[in-house]
C-alpha positions in Angstrom: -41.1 97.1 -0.7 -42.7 100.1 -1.0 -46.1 101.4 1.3 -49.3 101.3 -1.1 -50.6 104.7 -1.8 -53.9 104.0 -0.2 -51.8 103.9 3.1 -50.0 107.4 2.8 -52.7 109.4 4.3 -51.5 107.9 8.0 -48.8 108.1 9.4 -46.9 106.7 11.9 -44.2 108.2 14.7 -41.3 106.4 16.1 -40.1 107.4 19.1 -37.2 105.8 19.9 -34.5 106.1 22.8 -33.5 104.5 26.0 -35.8 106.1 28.3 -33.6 105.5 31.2 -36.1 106.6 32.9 -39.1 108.3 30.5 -40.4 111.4 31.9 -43.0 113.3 31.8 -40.9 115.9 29.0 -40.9 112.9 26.5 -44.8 112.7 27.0 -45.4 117.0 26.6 -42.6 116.6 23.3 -44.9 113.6 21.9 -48.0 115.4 22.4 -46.6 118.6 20.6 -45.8 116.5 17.8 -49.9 114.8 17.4 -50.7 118.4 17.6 -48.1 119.9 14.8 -48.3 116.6 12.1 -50.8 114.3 10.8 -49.5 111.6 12.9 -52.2 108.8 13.1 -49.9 107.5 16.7 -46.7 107.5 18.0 -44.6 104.1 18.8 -42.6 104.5 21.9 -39.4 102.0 21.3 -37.4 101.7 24.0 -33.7 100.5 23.0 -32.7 97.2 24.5 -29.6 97.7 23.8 -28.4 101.8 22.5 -25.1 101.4 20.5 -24.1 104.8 20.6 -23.9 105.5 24.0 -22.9 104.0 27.2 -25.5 100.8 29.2 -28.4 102.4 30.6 -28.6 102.1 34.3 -32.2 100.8 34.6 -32.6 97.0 32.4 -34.3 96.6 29.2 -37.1 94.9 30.8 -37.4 98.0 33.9 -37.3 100.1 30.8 -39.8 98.7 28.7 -42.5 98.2 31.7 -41.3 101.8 32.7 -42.8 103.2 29.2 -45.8 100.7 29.3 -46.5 102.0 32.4 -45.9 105.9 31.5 -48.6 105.5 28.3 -51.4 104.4 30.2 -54.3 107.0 29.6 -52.8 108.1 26.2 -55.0 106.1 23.6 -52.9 107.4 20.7 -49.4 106.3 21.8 -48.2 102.7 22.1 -45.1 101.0 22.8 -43.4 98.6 20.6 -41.4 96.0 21.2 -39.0 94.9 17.9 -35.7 95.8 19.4 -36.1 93.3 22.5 -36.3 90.3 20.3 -33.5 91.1 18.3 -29.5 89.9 19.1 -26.8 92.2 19.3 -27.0 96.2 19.0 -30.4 98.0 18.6 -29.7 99.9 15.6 -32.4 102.0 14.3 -31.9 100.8 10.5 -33.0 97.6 11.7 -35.8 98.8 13.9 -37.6 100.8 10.9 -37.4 97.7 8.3 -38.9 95.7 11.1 -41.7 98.9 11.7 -42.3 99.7 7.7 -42.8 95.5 7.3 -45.3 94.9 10.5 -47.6 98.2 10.2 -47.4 99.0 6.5 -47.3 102.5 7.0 -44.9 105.5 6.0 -43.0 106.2 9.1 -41.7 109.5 10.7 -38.5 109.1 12.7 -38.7 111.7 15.8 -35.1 112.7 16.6 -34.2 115.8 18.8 -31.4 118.2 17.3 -28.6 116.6 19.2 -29.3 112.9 17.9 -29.9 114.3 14.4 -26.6 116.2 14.1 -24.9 113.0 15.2 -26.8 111.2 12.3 -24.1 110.8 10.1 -21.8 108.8 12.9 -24.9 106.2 13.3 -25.4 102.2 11.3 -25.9 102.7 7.7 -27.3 106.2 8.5 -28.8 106.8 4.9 -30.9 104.1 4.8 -32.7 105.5 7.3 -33.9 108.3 4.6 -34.7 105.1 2.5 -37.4 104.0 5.6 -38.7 107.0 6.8 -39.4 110.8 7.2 -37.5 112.7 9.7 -38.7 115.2 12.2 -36.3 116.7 14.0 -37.5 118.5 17.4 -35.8 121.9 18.1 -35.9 124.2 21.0 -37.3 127.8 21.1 -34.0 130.2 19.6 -32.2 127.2 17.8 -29.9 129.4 15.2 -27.6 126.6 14.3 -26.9 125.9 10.3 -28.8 122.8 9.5 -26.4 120.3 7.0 -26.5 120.4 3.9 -27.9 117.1 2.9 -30.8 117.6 5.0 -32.3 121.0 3.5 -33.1 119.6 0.1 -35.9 117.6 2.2 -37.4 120.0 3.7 -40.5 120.1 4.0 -44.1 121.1 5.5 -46.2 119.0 8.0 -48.8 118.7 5.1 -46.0 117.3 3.0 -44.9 114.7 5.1 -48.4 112.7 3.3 -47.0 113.0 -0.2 -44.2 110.6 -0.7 -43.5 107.7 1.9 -40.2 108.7 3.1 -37.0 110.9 2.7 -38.6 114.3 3.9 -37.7 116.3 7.1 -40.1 118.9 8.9 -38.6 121.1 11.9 -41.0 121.4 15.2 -39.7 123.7 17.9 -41.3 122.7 21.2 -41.6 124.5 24.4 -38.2 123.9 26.5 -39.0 121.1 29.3 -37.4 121.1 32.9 -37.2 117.2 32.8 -34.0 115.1 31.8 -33.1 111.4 32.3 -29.5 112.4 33.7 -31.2 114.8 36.4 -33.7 112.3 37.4 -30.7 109.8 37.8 -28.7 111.8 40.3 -31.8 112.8 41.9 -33.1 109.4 42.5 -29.8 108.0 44.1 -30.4 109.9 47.1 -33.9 111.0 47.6 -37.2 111.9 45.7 -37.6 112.8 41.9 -38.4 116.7 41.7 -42.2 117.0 41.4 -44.2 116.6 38.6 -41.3 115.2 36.3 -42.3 111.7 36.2 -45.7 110.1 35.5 -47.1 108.7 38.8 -47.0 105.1 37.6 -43.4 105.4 36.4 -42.8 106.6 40.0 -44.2 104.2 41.9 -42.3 101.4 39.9 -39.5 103.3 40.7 -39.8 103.4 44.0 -41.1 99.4 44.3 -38.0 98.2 42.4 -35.6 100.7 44.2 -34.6 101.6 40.9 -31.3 104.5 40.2 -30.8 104.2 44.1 -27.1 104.6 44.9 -26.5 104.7 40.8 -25.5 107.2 37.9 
């Protein structure tokens, strides 16, 4: 089923991943993004279980009180929980019918250039363009030849409120310091590096004795 025109002027971000830990470079990217589209929110939606890559570390449920606890303060992002109530793989073609169905509201997919060039490897990829928009988050002197099936859809921000799915913007963000993997290796033998976690994600952290002695 297809969202009502009366519901095109707002739009919704997905931000999905497995946040393994979030930090505070997913928060700066997000907040780039409400600046550059007409994004009424952003869904954070942490994967309980990522197909395409190997188990997180940290549980779902350390995850998912990890980004509850990282979004406090921000009035205009939220998590969402479909993919922990679900059995077997959290696949994003899923996740989107499940979004477009509970907030009848054209959706933007938020993917950063590495996910997005691995699209075409993911669960019944296309549908995906069948579900939502796609922005695709670049760095500052990305030169690399977009696919061809994806320049067709181009599009601008503005755009993005004229049809209910199946167009793609580009938004180059400022490069970030911050990475799950370095905050990992950090965390298994001392402190995270300053200012790269939100102070209530570190505290968890730290109370759980999360990463400690782990990848």
């Amino acid at each position: 089923m297809g969202i009502s025109a009366a519901s095109k002027g707002s739009l919704i971000g997905v931000f999905g991943g497995t946040f393994d830990p979030i930090h505070c470079g997913h928060l700066a990217i997000a907040e780039a993004l409400m600046c550059a589209l007409p994004l009424e929110r952003i869904l954070f939606v942490p994967a309980a279980r990522p197909p395409h890559r190997i188990a997180p570390v940290a549980s779902a449920r350390n995850r998912l009180e990890m980004v509850r606890l990282a979004l406090e303060g921000h009035p205009r992002f939220a998590v969402d929980e479909v993919e922990y109530g679900r059995v077997g793989p959290s696949y994003t073609a899923d996740t989107l019918r499940a979004l477009r169905a509970r907030y009848h509201r054209p959706l933007a997919l938020i993917l950063g250039m590495d996910a997005f060039l691995g699209l075409p490897g993911w669960h019944r990829w296309r549908h995906l363009l069948g579900m939502a928009h796609l922005v695709i988050v670049t760095r500052p002197g990305f030169t690399e030849a977009l696919p061809s099936w994806v320049r067709p859809r181009l599009a601008t921000p503005a755009q993005l409120l004229t049809a209910d799915h199946g167009l793609a913007v580009l938004v180059t963000t400022l490069e970030r310091p911050e990475s799950a993997t370095a905050l990992r290796q950090a965390l298994r033998h001392g402190p995270a590096p300053p200012g790269w976690l939100p102070a209530g994600v570190l505290e968890y952290i730290e109370r759980h004795g999360l990463y400690q002695g782990k990848g």
